[in-house]
C-alpha positions in Angstrom: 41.3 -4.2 5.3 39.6 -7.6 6.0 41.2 -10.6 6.6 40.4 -11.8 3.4 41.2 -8.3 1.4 37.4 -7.0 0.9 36.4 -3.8 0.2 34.1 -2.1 1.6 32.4 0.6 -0.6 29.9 3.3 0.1 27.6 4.0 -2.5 26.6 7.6 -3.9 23.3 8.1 -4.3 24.1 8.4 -8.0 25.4 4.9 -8.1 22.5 3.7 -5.7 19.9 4.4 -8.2 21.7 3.2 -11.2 22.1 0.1 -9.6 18.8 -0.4 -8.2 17.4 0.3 -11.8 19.7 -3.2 -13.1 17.5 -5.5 -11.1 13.8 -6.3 -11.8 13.3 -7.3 -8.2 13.3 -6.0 -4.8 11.9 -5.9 -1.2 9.2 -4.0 0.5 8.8 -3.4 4.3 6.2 -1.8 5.2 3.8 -2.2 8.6 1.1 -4.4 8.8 -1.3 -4.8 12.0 1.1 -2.9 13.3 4.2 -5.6 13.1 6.8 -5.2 10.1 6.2 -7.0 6.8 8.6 -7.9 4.2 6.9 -8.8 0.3 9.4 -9.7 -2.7 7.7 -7.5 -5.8 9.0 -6.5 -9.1 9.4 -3.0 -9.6 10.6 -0.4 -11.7 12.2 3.2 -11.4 10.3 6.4 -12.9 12.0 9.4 -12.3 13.4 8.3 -9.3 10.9 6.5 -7.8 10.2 3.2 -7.6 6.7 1.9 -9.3 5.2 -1.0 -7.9 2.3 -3.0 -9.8 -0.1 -4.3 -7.6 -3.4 -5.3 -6.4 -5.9 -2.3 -5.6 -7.8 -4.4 -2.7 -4.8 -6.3 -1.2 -3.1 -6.2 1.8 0.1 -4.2 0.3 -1.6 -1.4 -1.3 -3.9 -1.1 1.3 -1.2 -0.9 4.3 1.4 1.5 2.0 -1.3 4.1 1.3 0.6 7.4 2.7 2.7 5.3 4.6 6.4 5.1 5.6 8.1 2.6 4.0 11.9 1.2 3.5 12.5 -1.0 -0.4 15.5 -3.0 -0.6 17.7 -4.2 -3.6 20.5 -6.3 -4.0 22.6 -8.4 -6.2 24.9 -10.7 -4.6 27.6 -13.3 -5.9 27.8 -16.3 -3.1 30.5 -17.7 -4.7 32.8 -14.5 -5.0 31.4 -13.3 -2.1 31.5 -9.9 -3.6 27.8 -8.1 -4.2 25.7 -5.0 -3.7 22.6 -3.8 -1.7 20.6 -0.5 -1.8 18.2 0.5 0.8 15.6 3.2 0.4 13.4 4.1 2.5 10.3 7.3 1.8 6.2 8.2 1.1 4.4 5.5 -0.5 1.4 6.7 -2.5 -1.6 5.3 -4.2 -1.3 6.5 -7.9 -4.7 7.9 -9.2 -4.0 11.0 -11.9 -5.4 8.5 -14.8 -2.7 10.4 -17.1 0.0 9.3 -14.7 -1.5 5.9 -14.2 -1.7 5.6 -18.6 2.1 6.6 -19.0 2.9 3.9 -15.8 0.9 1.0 -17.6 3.7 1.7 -20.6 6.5 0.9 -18.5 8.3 -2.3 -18.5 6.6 -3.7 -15.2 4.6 -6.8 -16.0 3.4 -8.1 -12.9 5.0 -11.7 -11.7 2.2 -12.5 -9.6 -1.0 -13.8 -10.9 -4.5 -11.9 -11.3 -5.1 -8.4 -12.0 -2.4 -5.9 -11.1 -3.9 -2.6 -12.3 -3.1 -0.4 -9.0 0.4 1.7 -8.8 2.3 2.5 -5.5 5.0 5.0 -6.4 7.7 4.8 -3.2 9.3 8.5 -3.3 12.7 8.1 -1.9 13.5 10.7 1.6 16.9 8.4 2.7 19.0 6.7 -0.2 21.6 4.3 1.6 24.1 1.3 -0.5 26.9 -0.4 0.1 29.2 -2.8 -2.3 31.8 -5.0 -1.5 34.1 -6.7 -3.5 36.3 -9.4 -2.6 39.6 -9.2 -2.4 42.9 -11.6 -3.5 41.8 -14.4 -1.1 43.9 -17.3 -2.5 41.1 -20.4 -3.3 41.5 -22.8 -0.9 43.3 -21.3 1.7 42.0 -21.5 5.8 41.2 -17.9 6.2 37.5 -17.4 6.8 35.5 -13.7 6.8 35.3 -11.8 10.0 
């Protein structure tokens, strides 16, 4: 137990997608000239894979074509200092059957950032990994401080 009485909890894989699934937003690493690169993107889950709506001549489609890549999601509450994250980390692949690409385009992924966003990445997950932790019966206002 922590000083201040948190929990530590490691997530099923189960429970990893069904929380990455509640949030709209997550983050990419992938490589780029060879040094590691981190984009915020909306995404969505298909079947257990995460869809990302992007730009077919950017730098992010371009650099996760058949690549190795890790996505993060989290939800966090500063203030109860209690929260999740889920870290995945698997193939990314350029999405080109046109059927698959039509049934995609009917998901609820509208793209955030501006201009035309008519190229899918689909991240197929090899290493599923999430933690939660929920904070204990700290009393408000006392000294103790998190290790």
């Amino acid at each position: 137990m922590d000083v201040n009485g948190s929990v530590l909890e490691h997530l099923s894989r189960d429970e990893c997608m069904r929380l990455m699934g509640s949030v709209p937003v997550g983050r990419i690493v992938y490589t780029r000239q060879a040094l590691p690169a981190v984009e915020l993107v909306n995404f969505t889950l298909d079947d257990g894979d995460i869809i990302i709506r992007t730009d077919a001549g950017g730098k992010l489609a371009a650099a996760t074509r058949g690549a190795v890549v890790a996505f993060e999601a989290d939800s966090l509450d500063v203030t109860g200092h209690a929260g999740w994250s889920v870290t995945v980390v698997g193939h990314a692949t350029a999405v080109t059957d046109r059927e698959d690409i039509r049934r995609l385009e009917q998901l609820p992924l509208t793209p955030w950032a501006p201009g035309k966003r008519d190229h899918f990445v689909r991240i197929s997950s090899v290493i599923v990994n999430g933690r939660r932790i929920e904070a204990g019966q700290l009393a408000r206002g006392s000294d103790a401080r998190p290790i």
